[in-house]
N, C-alpha and C positions, 0 to 999 in steps of 0.2 A: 342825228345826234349820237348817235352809237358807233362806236369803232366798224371801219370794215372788217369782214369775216375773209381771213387770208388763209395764210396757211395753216390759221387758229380754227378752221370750220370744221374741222374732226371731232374736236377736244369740244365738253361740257362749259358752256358760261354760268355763273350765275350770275341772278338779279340784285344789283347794291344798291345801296339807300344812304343818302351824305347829307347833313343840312349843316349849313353853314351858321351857325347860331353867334359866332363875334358879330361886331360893327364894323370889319375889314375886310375891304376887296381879298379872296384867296385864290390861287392857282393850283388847281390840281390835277395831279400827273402818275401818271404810271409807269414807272421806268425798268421795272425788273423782269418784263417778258419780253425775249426774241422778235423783232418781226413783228410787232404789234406795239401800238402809239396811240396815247389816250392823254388829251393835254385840255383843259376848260379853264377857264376865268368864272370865277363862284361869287357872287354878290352876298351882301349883308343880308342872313335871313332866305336864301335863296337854298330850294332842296335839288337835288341831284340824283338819276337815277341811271344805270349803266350795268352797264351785263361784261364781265368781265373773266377771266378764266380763275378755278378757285386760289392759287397759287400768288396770285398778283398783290402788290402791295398798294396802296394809295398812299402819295406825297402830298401832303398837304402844307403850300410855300403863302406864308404870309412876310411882312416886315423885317420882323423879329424873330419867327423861327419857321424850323420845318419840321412839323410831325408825319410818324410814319403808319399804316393801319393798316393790317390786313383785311384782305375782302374780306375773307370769310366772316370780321364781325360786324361790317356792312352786309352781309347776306338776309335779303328779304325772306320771312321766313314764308310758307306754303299755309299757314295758322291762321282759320278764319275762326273767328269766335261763333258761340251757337247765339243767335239770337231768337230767341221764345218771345211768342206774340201774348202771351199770356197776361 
């Protein structure tokens, strides 16, 4: 499910997190890094997870439009909550 590691396996990925919350099939794509190809079909309600390099953008092609998102505010964060058994 994950992109191949090319000549992007030097460089840092991080972890993204997408959910598709319309009621439309959406296609998303990453088009603004070299040498690297990230193309999915996204269902209604359907989440999304992808390691991607920090720079890249996510294309998100519905019908009607296409919005554009940087990873970085898809980046899963390292933040687990304390949970007390208390």
């Amino acid at each position: 499910m994950f992109p191949p590691k090319t000549a992007l396996s030097n460089r840092q990925h991080i972890l993204c997190y997408y959910l598709n919350t319309s009621s439309q099939i959406q296609i998303a794509r990453v088009t603004n890094i070299a040498n690297w190809y990230f193309d999915r079909v996204i269902f209604p309600r359907q989440r999304l997870m992808f390691h991607a390099p920090p720079e890249a953008i996510l294309e998100i092609h519905t019908t009607h439009e296409t919005r554009h998102i940087p990873c970085q505010c898809l980046r899963v964060s390292d933040f687990l909550p304390n949970v007390n058994d208390d």
